[in-house]
Structure formats: structure tokens, C-alpha cells
N, C-alpha and C positions, 0 to 999 in steps of 0.2 A: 527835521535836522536840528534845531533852534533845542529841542526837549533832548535830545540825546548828547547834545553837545551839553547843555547845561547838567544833567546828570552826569556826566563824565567830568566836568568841570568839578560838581559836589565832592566826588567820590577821593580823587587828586586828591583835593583840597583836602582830607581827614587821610590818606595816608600822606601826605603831609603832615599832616597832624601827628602820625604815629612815628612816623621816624623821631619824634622828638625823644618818646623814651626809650627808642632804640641805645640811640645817641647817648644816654642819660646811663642805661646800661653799660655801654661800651667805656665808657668813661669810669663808672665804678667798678666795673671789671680791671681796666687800667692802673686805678690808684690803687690796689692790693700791694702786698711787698710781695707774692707772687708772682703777680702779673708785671712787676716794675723789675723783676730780674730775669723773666722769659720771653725777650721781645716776640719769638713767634707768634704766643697768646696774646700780647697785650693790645693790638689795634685792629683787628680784622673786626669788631661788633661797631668799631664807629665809624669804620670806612663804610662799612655796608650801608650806616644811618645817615649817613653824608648822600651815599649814590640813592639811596631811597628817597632822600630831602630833595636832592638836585633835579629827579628824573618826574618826581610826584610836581614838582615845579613846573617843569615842560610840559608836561600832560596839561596843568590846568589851564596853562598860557595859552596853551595850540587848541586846546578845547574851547577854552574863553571865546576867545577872538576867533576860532576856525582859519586855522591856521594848519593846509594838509600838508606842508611838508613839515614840520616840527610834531604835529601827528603822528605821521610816517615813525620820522626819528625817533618819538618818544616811545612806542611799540615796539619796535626794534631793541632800544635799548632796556625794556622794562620787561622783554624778555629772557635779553641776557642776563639780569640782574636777578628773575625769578629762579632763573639756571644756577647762576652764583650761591644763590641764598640757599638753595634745597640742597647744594652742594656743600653749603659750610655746614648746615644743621646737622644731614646725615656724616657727614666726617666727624662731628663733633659726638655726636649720637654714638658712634661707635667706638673711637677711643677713648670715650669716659663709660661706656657701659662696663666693662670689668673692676670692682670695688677690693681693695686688698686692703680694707680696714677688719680689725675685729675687737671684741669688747672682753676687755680684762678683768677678770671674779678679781670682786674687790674694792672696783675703780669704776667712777664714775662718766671715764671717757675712753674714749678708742686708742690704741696703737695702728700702726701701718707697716703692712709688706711690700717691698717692693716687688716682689712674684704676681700680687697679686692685680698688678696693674696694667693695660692693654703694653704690646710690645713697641708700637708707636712711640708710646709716651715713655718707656725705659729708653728707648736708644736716641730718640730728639730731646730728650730733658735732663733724664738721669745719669747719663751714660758718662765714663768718665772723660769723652772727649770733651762736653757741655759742662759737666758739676763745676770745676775750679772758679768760672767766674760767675756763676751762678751761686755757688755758695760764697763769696767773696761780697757778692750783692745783697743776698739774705743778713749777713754781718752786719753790713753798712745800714742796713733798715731798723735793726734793733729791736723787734719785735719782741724778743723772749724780756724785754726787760719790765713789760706790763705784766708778767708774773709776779710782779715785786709787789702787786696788790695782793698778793697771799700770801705776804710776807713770815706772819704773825698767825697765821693758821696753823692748829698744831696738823700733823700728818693726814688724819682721818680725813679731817674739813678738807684739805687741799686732793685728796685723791678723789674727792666728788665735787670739786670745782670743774665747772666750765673752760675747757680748752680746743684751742683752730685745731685744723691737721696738724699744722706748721708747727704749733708750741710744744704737741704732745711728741711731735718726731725729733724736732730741733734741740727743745731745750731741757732734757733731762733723758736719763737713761731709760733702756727699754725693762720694763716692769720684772721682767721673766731673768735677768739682773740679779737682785735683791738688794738693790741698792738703801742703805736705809736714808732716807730723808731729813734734814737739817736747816733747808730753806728752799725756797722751789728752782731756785740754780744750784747748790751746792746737796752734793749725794755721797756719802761716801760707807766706807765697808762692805762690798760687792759679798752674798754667799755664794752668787753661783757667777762666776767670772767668767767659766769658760763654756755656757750654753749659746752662747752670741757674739759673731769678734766684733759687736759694737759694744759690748761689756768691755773692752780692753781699751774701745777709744773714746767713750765716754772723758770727759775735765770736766771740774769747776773753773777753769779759766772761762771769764764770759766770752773772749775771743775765740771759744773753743766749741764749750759745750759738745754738741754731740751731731755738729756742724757734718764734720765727717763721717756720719753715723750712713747706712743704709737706710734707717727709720727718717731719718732725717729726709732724704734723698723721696721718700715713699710718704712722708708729710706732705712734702710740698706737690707728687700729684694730686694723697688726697684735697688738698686746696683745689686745686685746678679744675679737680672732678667738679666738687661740691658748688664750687662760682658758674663754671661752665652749663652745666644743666639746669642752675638757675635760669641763664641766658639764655639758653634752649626754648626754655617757655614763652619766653617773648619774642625771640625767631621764628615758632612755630605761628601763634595769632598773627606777627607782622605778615610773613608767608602766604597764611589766609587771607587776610586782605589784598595785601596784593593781587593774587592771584582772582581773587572777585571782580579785583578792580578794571585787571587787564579782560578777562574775559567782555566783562561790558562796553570796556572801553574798544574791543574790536569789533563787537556789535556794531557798537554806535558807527564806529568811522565806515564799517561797510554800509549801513544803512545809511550814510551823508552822500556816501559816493552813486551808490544805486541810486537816491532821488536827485543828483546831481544830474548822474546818465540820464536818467527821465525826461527828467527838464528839459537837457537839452534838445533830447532828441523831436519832443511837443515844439519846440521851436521851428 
């Protein structure tokens, strides 16, 4: 009993451990200007590394000491939790599997469709019930204004600069446009104005930009995609552990209880 409990005590102990860069994740998912204008995304990776710190806690305590009713409970709940977790992964799994970025002859970064993104994620993000204070949010972040590091780039340079979803949808015209280039917020002389009616609402105002744009709308899933699947990766090992964890950890407490029965019964 002494060996199983202390192995389950160990094992606690390092998912313990691992919730920390759950939590670490959850947090840098958070601080995005994506994440900081879609509350939906923004806290379910830290609440999970919260319930995985709390319950990896209770395992080690009730295991330490052999403590069976906080056993009990920690089982119980580090099942529900394993249910949670496989639930968030595959939801997440699914509504970022559809990619509606593609790559522009010419340009050294992507544009985005909003077609091309699961339907989840047009009607809870982009939809125009949600856009207004989501894009109201995006403004207030000011992201596009770190484009001003290409300031002094002539055109070429800046069409193979490095850019988020977010910048290439939000803060300039959509390529297929013709917009010619002037500075990396300001575009002016469209040749083809009417291939795209975000050709028509494209501004250089920076209040503006291309805020209202579709691409814009389809930047910010690709954002969400691209963070999201990052975080995938490490729900998936946390997952695994877990789920190692509990299995032994139910090993153990039946074999505490069997040689408990035992005993007493030698009694």
C-alpha cells in the first residue's frame, strides 16, 4: 500500500508540475489582441491549468497521507476533468481544422477567406451579431501600428515582410485590389476596385483601415486558428499524462483497499 501510494503521490506531483505550462499557455493565449477581444477564447486553457493544479494537489495530499476519502474525490473529479480536457481539445480540433488562408504570387504572406473557415467560428466570432465590438476591440489594441517598422521600406521589401493573420487582413487592402502602396497603412489608386466589396471599404484613416473589411473578419480567425493549435499540442501531452496518471492512480487505490479487505479480514 506504502509503494502505491507513494507512486501516485510522485506521479500527482509532476502533473502538478505540468499544469504550470498549461497555465503559462493559457495566459499567452490570453494576452493576444485576439484573444483580449473574443472572450469566448480567451480563458478556458487557464481554467483547465487551474482545475489540473487544484486536483493534481488533492491526488498528492490524499495519496501522501492515505487519505480515502479525498482519494475517492480526487478520482471522481480527475475524471470529470479528463472528460473536460478530451472535450475541449477535440472542439478545438475541429473548429480550427478548416484553413481559409492562401498565398499571393508576389507576396511574401498570406491573405484570408472567410469561406474558408469552420462555420462555428463565422457565426460565434465573425458574424455581424459579434464583429462591432470585436472590431471596436481590435482598434483599441492598435496592432497595425507596429507596421510602421516598414515604414521606409520601398514596396518590394514590404510585400515579403513578415505579417500575423491580423495585420495582413486588418491593416491594408486585399492584394487582388491593386492598390498601389505608399506606406504600409496608406494605399491608394485601386486598378480593380470592383473584384472585392472590401476594395470599396478599404481607408487610410487608421481608425479605419480595413477594420470592416471581410479579410479582416477572416485575419482574426486566422489568428485564433494558428494560437489555438499551438495550444492543442500541449493539451494533447497534458491529456496524456493525465490520463497515465489516473489510470495508476486507480490501480493503486483498488490495491490499498483489496489489502485493507485482507487485513482485516486475517484479523
Amino acid at each position: 500500500m506504502g509503494l502505491s501510494n507513494n507512486i501516485t503521490s510522485i506521479l500527482n506531483f509532476i502533473a502538478f508540475l505540468c499544469s504550470i505550462p498549461i497555465i503559462a499557455s493559457g495566459l499567452w493565449l490570453a494576452s493576444k489582441p485576439d484573444n483580449e477581444c473574443v472572450l469566448l477564447f480567451r480563458w478556458p486553457v487557464v481554467i483547465l491549468g487551474f482545475l489540473i493544479l487544484i486536483i493534481s494537489l488533492m491526488g498528492f495530499v490524499g495519496a501522501y497521507w492515505y487519505k480515502e476519502g479525498i482519494l475517492s474525490l480526487y478520482l471522481c473529479c480527475m475524471a470529470i476533468l479528463i472528460t473536460l480536457g478530451l472535450i475541449l481539445l477535440i472542439f478545438a480540433f475541429v473548429v480550427t481544422r478548416p484553413d481559409g488562408s492562401y498565398w499571393v504570387p508576389g507576396r511574401g504572406y498570406k491573405e484570408y477567406q472567410l469561406q474558408g473557415y469552420s462555420t462555428w467560428l463565422r457565426e460565434h466570432v465573425a458574424s455581424d451579431d459579434y464583429w462591432p465590438k470585436i472590431r471596436d476591440c481590435l482598434v483599441d489594441t492598435n496592432f497595425c501600428a507596429k507596421l510602421n517598422n516598414y515604414q521606409f521600406m520601398s514596396s518590394p521589401q514590404y510585400f515579403f515582410a513578415h505579417m500575423s493573420p491580423l495585420q495582413s487582413g486588418c491593416c491594408k487592402p486585399p492584394a487582388a485590389c491593386g492598390y498601389q502602396y505608399v506606406s504600409p497603412t496608406m494605399w491608394i489608386n485601386p486598378t480593380n476596385p470592383i473584384i472585392d466589396p472590401d476594395c470599396a471599404i478599404w481607408s487610410s484613416d487608421p481608425s479605419m483601415l480595413c477594420y470592416n473589411c471581410h479579410s479582416c473578419r477572416a485575419g482574426l480567425l486566422g489568428n485564433l486558428r494558428n494560437e489555438w493549435r499551438k495550444a492543442n499540442t500541449i493539451l494533447i501531452v497534458a491529456l496524456v499524462i493525465l490520463i497515465f496518471v489516473y489510470v495508476v492512480a486507480c490501480s493503486a487505490f483498488r490495491n490499498a483497499q483489496t489489502q485493507d479487505l485482507f487485513g482485516k479480514n486475517k484479523r
